[in-house]
Each structure stands twice: as structure tokens, then as C-alpha cells.
C-alpha positions as a Markdown table, in Angstrom:
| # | Residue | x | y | z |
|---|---|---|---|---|
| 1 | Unk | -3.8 | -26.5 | -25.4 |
| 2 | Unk | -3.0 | -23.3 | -23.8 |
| 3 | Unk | 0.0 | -21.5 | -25.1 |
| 4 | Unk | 2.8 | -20.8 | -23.2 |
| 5 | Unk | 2.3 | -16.6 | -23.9 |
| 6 | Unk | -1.3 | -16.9 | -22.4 |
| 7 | Unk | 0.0 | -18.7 | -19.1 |
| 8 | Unk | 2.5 | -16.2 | -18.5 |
| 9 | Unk | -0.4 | -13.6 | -19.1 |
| 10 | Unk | -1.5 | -14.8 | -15.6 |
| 11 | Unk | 2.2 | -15.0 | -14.0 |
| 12 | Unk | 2.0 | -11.4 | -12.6 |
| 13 | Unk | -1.2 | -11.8 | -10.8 |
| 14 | Unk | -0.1 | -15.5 | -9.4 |
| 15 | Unk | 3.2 | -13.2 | -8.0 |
| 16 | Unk | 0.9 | -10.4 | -6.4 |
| 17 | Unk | -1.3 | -12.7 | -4.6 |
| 18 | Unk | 2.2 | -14.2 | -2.8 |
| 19 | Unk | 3.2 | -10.5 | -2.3 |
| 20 | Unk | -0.1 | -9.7 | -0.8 |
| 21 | Unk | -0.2 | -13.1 | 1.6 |
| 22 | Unk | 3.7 | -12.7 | 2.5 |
| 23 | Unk | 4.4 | -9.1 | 2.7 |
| 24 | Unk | 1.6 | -7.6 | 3.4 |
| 25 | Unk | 0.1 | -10.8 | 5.1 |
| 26 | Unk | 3.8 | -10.5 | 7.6 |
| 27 | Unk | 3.5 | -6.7 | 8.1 |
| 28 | Unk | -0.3 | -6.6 | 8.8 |
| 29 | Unk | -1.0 | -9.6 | 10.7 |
| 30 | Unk | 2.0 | -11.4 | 11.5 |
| 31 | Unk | 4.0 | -8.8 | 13.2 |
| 32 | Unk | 0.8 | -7.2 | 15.1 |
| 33 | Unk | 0.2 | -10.5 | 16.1 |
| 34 | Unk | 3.8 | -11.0 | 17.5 |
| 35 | Unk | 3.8 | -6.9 | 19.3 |
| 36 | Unk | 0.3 | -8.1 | 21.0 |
| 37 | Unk | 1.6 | -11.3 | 22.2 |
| 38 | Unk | 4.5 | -9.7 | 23.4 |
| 39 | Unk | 2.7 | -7.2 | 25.6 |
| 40 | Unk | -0.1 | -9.5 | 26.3 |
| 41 | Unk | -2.7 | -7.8 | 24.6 |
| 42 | Unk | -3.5 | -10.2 | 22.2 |
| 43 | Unk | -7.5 | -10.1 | 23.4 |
| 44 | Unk | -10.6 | -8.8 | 22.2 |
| 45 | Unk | -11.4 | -5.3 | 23.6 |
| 46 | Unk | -14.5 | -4.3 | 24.5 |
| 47 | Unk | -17.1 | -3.1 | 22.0 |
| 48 | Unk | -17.2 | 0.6 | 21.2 |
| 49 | Unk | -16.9 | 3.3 | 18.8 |
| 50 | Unk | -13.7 | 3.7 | 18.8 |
| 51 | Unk | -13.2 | -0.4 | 18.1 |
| 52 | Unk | -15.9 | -0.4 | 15.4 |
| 53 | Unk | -13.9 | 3.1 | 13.5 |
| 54 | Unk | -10.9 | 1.4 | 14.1 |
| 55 | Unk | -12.1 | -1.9 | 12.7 |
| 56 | Unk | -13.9 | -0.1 | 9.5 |
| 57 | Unk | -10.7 | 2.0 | 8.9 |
| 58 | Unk | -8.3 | -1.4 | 8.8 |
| 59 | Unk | -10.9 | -3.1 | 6.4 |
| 60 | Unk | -10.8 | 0.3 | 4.3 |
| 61 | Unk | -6.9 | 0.3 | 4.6 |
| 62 | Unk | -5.9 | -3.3 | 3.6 |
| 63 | Unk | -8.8 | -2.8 | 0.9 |
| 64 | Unk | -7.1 | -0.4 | -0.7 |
| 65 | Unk | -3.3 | -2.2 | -0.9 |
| 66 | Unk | -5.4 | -5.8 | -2.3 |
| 67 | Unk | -6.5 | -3.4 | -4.7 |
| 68 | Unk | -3.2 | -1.3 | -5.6 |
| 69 | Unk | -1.1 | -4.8 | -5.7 |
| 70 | Unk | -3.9 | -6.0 | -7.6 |
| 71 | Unk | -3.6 | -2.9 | -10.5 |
| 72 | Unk | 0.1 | -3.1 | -10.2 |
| 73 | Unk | -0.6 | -6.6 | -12.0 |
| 74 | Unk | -3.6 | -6.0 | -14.1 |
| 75 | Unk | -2.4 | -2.3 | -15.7 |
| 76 | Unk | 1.3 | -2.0 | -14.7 |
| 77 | Unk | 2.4 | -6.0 | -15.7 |
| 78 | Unk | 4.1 | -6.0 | -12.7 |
| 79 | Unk | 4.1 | -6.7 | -9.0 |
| 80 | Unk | 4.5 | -4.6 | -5.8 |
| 81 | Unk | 7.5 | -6.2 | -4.9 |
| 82 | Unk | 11.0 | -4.2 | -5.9 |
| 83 | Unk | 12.8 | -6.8 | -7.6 |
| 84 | Unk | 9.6 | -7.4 | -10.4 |
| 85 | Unk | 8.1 | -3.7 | -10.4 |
| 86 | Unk | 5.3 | -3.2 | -13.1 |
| 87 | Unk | 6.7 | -2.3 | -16.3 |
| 88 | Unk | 4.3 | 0.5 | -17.1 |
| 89 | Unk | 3.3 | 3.4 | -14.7 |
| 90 | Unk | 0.2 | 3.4 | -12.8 |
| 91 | Unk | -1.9 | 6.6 | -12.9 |
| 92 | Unk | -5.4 | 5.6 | -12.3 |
| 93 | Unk | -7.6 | 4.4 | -9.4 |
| 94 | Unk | -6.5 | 5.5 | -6.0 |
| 95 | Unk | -2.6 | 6.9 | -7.5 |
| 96 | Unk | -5.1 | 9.8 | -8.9 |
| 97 | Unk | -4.7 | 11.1 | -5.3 |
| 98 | Unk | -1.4 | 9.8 | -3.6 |
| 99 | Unk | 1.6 | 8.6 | -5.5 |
| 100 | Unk | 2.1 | 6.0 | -2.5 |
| 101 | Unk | -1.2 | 4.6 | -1.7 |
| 102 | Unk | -0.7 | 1.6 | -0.9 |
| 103 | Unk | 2.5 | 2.6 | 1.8 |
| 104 | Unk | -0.2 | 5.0 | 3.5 |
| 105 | Unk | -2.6 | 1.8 | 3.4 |
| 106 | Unk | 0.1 | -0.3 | 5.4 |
| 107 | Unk | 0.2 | 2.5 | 8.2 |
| 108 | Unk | -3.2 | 3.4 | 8.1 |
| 109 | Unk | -4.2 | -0.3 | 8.7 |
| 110 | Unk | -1.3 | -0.6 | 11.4 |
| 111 | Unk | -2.5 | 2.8 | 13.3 |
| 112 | Unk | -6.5 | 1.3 | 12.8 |
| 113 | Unk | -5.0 | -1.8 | 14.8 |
| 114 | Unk | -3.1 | 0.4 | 17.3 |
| 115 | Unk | -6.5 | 1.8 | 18.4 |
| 116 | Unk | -8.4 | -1.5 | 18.2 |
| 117 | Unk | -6.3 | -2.9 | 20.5 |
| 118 | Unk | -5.4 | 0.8 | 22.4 |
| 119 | Unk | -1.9 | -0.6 | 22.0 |
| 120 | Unk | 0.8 | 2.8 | 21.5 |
| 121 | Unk | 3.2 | 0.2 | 20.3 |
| 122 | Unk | 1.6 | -0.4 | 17.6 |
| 123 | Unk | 1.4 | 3.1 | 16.6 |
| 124 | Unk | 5.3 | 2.8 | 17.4 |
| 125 | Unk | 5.8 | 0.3 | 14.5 |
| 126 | Unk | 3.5 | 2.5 | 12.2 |
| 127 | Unk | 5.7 | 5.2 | 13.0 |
| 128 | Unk | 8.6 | 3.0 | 12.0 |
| 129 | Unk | 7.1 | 1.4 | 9.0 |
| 130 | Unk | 6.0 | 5.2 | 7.6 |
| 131 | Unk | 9.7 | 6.7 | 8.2 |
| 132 | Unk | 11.0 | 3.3 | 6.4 |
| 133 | Unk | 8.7 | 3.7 | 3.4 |
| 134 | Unk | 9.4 | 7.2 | 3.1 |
| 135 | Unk | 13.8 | 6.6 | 3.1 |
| 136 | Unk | 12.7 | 4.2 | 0.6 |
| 137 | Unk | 10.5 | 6.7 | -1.4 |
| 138 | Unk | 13.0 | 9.4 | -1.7 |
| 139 | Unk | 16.1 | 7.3 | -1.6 |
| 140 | Unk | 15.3 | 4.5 | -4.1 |
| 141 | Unk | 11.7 | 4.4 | -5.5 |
| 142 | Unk | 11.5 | 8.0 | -7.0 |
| 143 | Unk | 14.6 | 8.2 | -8.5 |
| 144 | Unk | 13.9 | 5.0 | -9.8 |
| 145 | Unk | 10.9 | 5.8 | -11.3 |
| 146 | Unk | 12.2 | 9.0 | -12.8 |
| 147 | Unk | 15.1 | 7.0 | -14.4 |
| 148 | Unk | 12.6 | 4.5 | -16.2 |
| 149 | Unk | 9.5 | 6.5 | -16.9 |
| 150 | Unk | 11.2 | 9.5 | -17.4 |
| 151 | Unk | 8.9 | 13.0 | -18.3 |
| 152 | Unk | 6.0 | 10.4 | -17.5 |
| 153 | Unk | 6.7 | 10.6 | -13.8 |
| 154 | Unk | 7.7 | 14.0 | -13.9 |
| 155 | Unk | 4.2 | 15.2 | -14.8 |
| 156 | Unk | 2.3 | 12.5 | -12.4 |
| 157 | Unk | 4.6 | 14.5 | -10.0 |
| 158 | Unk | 4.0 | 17.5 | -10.2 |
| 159 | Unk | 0.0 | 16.8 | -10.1 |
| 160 | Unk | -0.1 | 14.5 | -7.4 |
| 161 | Unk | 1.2 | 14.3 | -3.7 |
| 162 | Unk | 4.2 | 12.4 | -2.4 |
| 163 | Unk | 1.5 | 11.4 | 0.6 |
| 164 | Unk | -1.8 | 13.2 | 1.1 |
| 165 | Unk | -4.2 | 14.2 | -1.1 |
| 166 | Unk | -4.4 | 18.0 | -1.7 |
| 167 | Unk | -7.6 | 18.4 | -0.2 |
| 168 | Unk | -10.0 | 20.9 | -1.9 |
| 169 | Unk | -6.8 | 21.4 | -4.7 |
| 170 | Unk | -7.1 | 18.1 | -6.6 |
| 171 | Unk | -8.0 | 18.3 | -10.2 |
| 172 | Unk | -9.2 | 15.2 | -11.9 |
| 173 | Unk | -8.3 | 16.6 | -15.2 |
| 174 | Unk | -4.6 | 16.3 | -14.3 |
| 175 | Unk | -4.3 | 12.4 | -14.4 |
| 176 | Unk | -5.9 | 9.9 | -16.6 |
| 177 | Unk | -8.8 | 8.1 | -15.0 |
């Protein structure tokens, strides 16, 4: 018989995967879906390079937030979701160059679906979403995270970007791996 410590092993993981299906699932699919319908532009365009970029950037995108909420659970014994937030900070894997990835994954993947479907509202709501993530960042998340972590998330701070990678400045050496 299993005991009850090893089935709650499992519990954050079971928790991300809802996360992933009804946040992510509501923000990525579910609203474009709704904008598109709204406008009548829920068709498939044409074939071309910008479709197929747009289409490889959106796989690239929601790749990597599967894979952040997925680390939240496995490393951080947590979940994405603010009211069960992992319990130890994560450093490694795509955080080494953005202290937000999966945030710029939501509006990378919503601008990728803007230009599949050459729809500028769509780049209005990843507009929105970014300047919604970002009050959140600096008004809730950071402080936060500086209030539990502590000198921890000081240094991870000071070494890697609120947003954007420091291109051609990034040192691996500065974060674990």
C-alpha cells in the first residue's frame, strides 16, 4: 500500500497540469478563440512564411511555460498559481536567462497567434496581458519573493533580467545550472 507521504509527493504536479489546462489553457486558447470569433477571423490563413514563423514561435512559446509550470512542481514543490507558489526558488533551466519566463512565454505565444491569424487585436490583448504581468511583477510577485527568499532572490536579481536576456552579457557562472 502506498503511503499517504508518497501520494502527496505527486499532489504538486496533479495541481500544475490543472494550472496549465485552465490558466494557461483559458489565456492561450480560450480567449484567442473568443477575440477571433468576435472579429470573424476564426479561419485558417493562407500558407506562408510568416504563418509557419508564427506557428513555430507559438509551439516554442507554450513549450516553454509546460516546461516552467512543470519545474515549478518538480524543483520548486510548488505550482504556478499564486495562492500555492513553489516553496523553494527556481534558478535553473530557462530562469538562468529571464526571471519571468514563463509571463514572456504567454505573450510571445499570444503575439505568435496575432500574426498567424494577422489579427492586431490580438497583439492588443498581448499588450494587455504583458502590462498586467508586469503590475503584478513589481507590485506583488517581487516583493513577495524578496520577503520569503530573502538574499536568495536578491542575488538571482542582480544576475538575471526582470524580462530579456542580456544578450552578449549573460554569464552562466552567475546562476546554478
Amino acid at each position: 500500500m502506498e503511503s499517504p507521504g508518497r501520494k502527496m509527493r505527486h499532489w504538486p504536479i496533479v495541481k500544475t497540469v490543472a494550472f496549465i489546462i485552465l490558466v494557461q489553457g483559458a489565456v492561450l486558447v480560450y480567449l484567442p478563440v473568443f477575440v477571433l470569433e468576435e472579429r470573424g477571423a476564426l479561419k485558417m490563413p493562407a500558407l506562408s512564411v510568416l504563418t509557419v514563423f508564427a506557428a513555430v514561435l507559438w509551439a516554442f512559446a507554450v513549450w516553454v511555460c509546460i516546461s516552467c509550470a512543470i519545474r515549478f512542481a518538480l524543483e520548486g514543490k510548488g505550482t504556478p498559481a499564486p495562492v500555492d507558489p513553489p516553496r523553494i526558488l527556481v534558478v535553473r533551466g530557462i530562469y538562468r536567462f529571464t526571471r519571468n519566463p514563463m509571463y514572456v512565454g504567454v505573450v510571445s505565444a499570444l503575439l505568435a497567434e496575432a500574426l498567424f491569424f494577422s489579427q492586431a487585436a490580438l497583439a492588443f490583448v498581448a499588450l494587455l496581458c504583458f502590462m498586467g504581468f508586469h503590475l503584478f511583477v513589481i507590485l506583488y510577485e517581487e516583493p513577495h519573493l524578496r520577503r520569503v527568499f530573502g538574499p536568495q532572490y536578491e542575488e538571482y536579481c542582480r544576475k538575471v533580467p526582470r524580462w530579456a536576456p542580456l544578450l552578449g552579457k549573460w554569464n552562466r557562472s552567475r546562476v546554478a545550472r
